[in-house]
C-alpha positions in Angstrom: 0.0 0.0 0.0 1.5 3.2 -0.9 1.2 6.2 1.8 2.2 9.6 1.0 1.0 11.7 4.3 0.5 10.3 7.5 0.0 11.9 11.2 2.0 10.3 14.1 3.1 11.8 17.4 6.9 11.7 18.8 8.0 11.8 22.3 11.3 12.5 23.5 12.5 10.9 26.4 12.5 12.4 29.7 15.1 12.9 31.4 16.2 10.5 34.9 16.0 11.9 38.5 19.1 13.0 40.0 19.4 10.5 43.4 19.5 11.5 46.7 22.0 8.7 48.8 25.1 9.1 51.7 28.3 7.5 51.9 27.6 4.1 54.6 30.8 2.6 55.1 32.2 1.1 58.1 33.9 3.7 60.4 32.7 6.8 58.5 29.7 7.2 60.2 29.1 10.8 58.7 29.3 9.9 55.2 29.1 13.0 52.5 26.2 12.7 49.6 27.0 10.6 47.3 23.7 10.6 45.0 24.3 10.4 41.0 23.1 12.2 38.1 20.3 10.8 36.5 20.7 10.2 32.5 19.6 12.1 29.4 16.3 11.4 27.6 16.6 10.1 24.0 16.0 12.3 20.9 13.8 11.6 18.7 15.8 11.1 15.1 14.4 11.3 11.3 17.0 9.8 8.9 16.7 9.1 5.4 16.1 5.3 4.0 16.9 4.8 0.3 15.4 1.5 0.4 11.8 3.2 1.4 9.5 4.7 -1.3 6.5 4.9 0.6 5.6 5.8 4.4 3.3 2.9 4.8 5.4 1.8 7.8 3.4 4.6 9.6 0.1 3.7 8.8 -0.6 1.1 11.7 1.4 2.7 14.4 0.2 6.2 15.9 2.4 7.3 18.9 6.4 6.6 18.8 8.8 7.0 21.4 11.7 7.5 22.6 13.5 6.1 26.0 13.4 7.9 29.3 16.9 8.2 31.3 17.6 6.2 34.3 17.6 7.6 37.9 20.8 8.2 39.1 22.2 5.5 41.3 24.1 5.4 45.3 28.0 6.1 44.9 27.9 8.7 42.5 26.7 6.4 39.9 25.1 7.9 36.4 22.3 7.0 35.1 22.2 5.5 31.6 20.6 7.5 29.0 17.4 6.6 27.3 18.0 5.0 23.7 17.3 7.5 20.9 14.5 6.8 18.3 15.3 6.9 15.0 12.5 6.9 12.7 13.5 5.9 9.2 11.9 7.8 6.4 12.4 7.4 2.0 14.0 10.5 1.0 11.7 13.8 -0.4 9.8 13.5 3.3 8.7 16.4 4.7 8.0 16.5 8.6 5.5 19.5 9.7 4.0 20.5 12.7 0.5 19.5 12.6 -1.0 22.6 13.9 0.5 25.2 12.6 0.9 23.3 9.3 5.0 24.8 9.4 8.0 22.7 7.9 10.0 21.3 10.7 12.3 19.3 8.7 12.7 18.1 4.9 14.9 14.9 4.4 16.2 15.5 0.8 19.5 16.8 -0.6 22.7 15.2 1.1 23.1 17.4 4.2 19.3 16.2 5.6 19.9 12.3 6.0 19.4 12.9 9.5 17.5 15.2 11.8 17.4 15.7 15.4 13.6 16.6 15.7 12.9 16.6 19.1 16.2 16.6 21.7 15.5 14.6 25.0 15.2 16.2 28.8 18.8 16.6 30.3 19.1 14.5 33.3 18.4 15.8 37.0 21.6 16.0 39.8 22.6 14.0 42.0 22.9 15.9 45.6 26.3 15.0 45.4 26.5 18.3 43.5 24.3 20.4 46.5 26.9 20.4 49.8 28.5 23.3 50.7 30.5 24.3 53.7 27.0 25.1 55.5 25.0 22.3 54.3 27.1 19.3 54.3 24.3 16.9 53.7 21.6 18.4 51.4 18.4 16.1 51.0 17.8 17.1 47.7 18.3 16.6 43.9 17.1 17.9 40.9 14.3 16.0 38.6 14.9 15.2 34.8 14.1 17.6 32.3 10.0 16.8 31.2 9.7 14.7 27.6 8.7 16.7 24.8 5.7 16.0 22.7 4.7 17.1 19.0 2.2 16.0 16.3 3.6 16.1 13.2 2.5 15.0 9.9 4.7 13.3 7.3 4.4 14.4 3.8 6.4 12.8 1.1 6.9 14.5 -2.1 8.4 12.5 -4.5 12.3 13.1 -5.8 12.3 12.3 -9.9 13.8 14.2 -12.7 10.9 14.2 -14.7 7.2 14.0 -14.2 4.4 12.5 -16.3 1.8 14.5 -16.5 -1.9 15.0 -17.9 -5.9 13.9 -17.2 -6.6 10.3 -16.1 -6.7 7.5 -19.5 -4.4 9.3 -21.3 -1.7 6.6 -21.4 0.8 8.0 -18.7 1.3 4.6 -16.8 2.1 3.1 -20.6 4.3 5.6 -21.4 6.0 4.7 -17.9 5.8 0.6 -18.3 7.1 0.8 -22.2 11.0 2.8 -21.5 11.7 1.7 -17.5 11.2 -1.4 -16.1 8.4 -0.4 -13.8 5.2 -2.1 -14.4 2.5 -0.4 -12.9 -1.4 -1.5 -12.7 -2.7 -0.2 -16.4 -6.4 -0.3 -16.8 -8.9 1.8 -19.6 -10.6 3.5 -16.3 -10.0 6.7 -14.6 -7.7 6.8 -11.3 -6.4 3.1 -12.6 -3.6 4.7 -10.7 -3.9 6.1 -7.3 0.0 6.4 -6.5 3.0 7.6 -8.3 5.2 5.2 -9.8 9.3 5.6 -10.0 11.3 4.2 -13.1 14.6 4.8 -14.6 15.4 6.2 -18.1 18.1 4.2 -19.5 19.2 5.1 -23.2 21.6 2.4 -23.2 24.5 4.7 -24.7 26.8 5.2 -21.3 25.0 8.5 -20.9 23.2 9.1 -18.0 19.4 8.9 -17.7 17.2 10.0 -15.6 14.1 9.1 -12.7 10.5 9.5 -14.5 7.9 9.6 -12.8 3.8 8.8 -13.2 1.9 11.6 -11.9 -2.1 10.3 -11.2 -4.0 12.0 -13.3 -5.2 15.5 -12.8 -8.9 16.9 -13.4 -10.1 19.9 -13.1 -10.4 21.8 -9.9 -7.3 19.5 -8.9 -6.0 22.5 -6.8 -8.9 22.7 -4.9 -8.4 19.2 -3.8 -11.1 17.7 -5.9 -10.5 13.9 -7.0 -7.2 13.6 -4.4 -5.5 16.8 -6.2 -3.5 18.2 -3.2 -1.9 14.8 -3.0 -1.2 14.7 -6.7 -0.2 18.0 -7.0 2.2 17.6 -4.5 4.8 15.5 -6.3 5.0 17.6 -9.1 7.0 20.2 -7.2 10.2 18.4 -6.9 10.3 17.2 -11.0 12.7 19.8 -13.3 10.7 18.8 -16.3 7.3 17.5 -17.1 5.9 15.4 -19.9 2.4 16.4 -20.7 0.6 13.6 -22.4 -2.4 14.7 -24.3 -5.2 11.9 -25.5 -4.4 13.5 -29.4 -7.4 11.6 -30.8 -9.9 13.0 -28.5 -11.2 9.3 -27.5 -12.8 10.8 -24.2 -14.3 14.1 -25.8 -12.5 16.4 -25.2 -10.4 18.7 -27.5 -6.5 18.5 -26.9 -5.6 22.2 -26.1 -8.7 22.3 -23.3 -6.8 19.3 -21.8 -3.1 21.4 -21.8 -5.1 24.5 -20.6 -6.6 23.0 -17.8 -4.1 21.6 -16.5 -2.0 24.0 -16.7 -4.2 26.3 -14.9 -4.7 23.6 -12.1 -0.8 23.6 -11.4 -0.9 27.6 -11.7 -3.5 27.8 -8.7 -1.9 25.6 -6.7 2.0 26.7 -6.7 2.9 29.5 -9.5 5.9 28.1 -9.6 4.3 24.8 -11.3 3.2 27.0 -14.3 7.0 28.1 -14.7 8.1 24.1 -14.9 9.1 23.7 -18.5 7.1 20.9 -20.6 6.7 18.9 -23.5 3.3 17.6 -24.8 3.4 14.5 -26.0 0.1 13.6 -28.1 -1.1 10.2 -27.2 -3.0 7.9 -28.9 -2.0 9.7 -32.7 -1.8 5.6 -34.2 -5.6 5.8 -34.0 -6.1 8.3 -36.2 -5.7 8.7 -40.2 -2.4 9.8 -41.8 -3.7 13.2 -42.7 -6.1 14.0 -39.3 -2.9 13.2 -37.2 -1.0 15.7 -39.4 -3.7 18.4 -38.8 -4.1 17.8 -35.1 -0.5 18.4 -34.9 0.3 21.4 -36.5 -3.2 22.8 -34.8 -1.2 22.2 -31.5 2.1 24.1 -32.5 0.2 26.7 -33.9 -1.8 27.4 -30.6 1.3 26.8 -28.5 3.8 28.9 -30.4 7.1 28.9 -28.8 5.2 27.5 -25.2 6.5 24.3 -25.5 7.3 21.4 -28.0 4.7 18.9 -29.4 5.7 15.3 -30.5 3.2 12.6 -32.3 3.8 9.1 -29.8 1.9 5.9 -29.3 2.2 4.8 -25.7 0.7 1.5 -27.1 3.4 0.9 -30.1 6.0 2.7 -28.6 6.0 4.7 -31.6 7.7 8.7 -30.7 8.2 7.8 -27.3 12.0 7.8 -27.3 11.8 11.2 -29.2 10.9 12.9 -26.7 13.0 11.0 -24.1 15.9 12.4 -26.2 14.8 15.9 -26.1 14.1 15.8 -22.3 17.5 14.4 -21.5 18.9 17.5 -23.6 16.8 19.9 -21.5 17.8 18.5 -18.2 21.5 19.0 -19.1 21.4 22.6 -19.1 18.7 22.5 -15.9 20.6 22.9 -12.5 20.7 19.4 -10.8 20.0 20.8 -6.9 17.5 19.0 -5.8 14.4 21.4 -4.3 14.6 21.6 -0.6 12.2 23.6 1.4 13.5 26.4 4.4 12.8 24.8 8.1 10.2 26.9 8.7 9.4 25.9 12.7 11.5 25.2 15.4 10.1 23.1 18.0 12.7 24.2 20.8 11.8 27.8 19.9 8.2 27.6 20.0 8.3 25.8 23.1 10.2 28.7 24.9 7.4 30.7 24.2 5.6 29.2 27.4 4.5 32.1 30.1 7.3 30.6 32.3 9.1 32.8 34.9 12.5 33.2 35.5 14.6 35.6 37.1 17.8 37.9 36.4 20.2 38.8 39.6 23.8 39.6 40.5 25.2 38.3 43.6 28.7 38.5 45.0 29.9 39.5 41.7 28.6 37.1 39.6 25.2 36.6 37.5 22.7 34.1 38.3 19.5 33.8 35.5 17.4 30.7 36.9 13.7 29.8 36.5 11.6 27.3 35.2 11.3 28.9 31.8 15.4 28.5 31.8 15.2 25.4 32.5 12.7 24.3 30.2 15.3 25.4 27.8 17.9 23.7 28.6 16.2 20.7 28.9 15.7 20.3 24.8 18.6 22.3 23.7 21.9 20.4 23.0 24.9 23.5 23.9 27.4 21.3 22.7 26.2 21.3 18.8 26.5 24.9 16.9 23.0 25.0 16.5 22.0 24.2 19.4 24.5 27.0 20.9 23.3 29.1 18.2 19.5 28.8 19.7 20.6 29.0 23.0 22.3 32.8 22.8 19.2 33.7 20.2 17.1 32.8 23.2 19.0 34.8 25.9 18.8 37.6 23.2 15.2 37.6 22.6 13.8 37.1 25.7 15.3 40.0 27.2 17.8 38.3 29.3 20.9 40.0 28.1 19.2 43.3 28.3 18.8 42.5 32.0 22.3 41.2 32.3 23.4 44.5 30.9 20.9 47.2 33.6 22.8 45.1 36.2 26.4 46.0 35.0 28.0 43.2 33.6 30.7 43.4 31.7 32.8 41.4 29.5 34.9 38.3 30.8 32.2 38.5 33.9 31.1 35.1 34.9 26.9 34.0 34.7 25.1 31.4 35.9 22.3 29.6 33.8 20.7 27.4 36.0 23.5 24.9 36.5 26.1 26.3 33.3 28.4 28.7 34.0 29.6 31.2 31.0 31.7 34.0 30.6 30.1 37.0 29.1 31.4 38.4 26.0 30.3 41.5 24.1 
């Protein structure tokens, strides 16, 4: 069964109790605290399968997981992190937050195999870390970070060179089945095919080829999500170059440039920049049709379609054009640029997150900076300081929030120490 958008929800893991425990050993009856850290949640991981085409894996499963940390243990022992999720994806998937409809991630192009998503809670402390000279034997540790939650939705738009394109019955699935060794399901009845199909071009020359791909037919009002249309659409945007195949002997009634228009249009309303896609019509069908009404048909096309695009006479059935305008096509894509299309992370759990009405507070004490609170602390718990981006967020977030303003009406200066919760920094201008 193929799947091309599914809803799940992740969890992170939460992050393990620090512990609260005293050295007992024989003649030290006034053992110091000795309780561990707790460990780390797991994150929750997307990384790109190229054995996967579909994301029918997701389809009987709705919640996935990721493991919580361990309490810390007696004798300063950690606890062991919770084991990461990693959720494996085919390439072209697009992960989006399911209420705001926002791109969290897209897993094409070779720096996007894999994406932290969600980062686990960080791991409470042990009391070990809480004696001082005038509490020698604190009775407390700090919890593990809360998990992290998020309903996403998993889109995937399909990564091929070319697209087939055109209205249902116009031969597109036997244009795909007679030049790549795909075989889909070909039947004389609308939405025979209710999936894309992926096969590979190969001219047999030591040139390179390319991925084609069968687009389900499109009707009209397509981009109003009429006859799964969205869904259809959606594929297209990835393709440099389309082949537009026309029924050219009219066998369902309706007149080869009302076909080209309409679905034209239908790509237009849904994403302009479908329209700009270049194209070749390839006019289906023509073997039907006398010597001289084929010729007609034809030049009526070119005529109507000036310098639009380029028309080529093809029977899907005999074979008959096909590899005409597989030769073209391969022409065009040379001089197309190869970077494959790959949409701008557009929300930022960790960032959206912070958002939360959460207090915190900004002081100076003894000479040095404290900033503490629970909204601080939230934070921390899903932000990673030891990757750049997760430093990256963190100073945005001390920016933003009005922290280092509040740093600054307090006097600090540069190569001044401050506290976050339990990290300490040195300011710098």
């Amino acid at each position: 069964m193929f799947s091309d958008r599914v809803q799940i929800i992740i969890r992170s893991g939460k992050g393990g109790d620090g512990h609260v425990s005293f050295r007992r050993e024989k003649y030290v009856p006034n053992g110091g605290p000795d309780g561990g850290d707790g460990g780390d949640g797991g994150d929750v991981v997307f990384e790109v399968d190229k054995g996967l085409t579909t994301l029918a894996d997701f389809r009987h499963r709705r919640t996935y997981k990721a493991g919580d940390g361990k309490e810390g243990g007696k004798k300063r022992c950690h606890g062991k992190s919770g084991e990461d999720l990693v959720l494996h994806v085919p390439e072209g998937t697009l992960v989006r937050d399911l209420e705001s409809g926002r791109i969290i991630a897209d897993m094409s192009g070779e720096d996007n195999r894999r994406q932290v998503i969600l980062h686990g809670g960080r791991g409470g402390i042990g009391n070990m870390h809480f004696a001082t000279s005038t509490m020698q034997a604190p009775r407390y540790a700090k919890p593990g970070q809360p998990a992290t939650e998020l309903e996403v939705v998993l889109e995937l738009k399909l990564m091929a060179d070319v697209g087939l394109i055109g209205y249902p019955n116009v031969g597109k699935s036997t244009f795909l089945s007679r030049v790549t060794h795909a075989r889909p399901k070909i039947a004389n009845y609308h939405f025979t095919t209710l999936h894309p199909n992926l096969g590979v071009v190969d001219f047999g020359d030591h040139e390179d080829g390319f991925v084609l791909a069968d687009i389900p037919g499109l009707i009209e009002n397509a981009s109003k999500g009429e006859g799964l249309g969205h869904q259809f659409l959606q594929h297209i945007e990835r393709t440099r170059y389309l082949i537009h195949v026309v029924d050219g002997a009219s066998l369902e009634g309706r007149h080869p440039i009302d076909d080209i228009r309409t679905i034209n249009a239908e790509m237009a309303e849904y994403a302009g920049t479908l329209a700009d896609k270049p194209q070749v019509i390839a006019l289906n069908k023509m073997d039907l049709l006398p010597e001289e009404k084929r010729r007609q048909v034809v030049e009526e096309l070119r005529a109507e379609l000036e310098d639009e695009c380029p028309v080529f006479s093809v029977s899907c059935a005999s074979g008959e054009g096909l590899w005409d305008v597989l030769r073209f096509v391969r022409g065009q894509l040379a001089a197309l640029p190869r970077e494959a299309m790959v949409y701008e992370q557009e929300y930022f759990p960790e960032e959206e997150m912070s958002k939360e009405e959460l207090p915190f507070t900004v002081t100076r004490r003894k000479g040095e900076f404290y900033v503490e609170g629970p909204r601080i602390e939230k934070m921390l718990g899903y932000t990673n300081l030891e990757s750049e981006k997760g430093f990256l967020f963190f100073e945005r977030f001390i920016r933003e929030n009005g922290i280092e303003d509040e740093l600054k009406s307090l006097g600090v200066q540069e190569g001044d120490t401050v506290h976050v919760c339990d990290y300490l920094f040195e300011y710098m201008e």
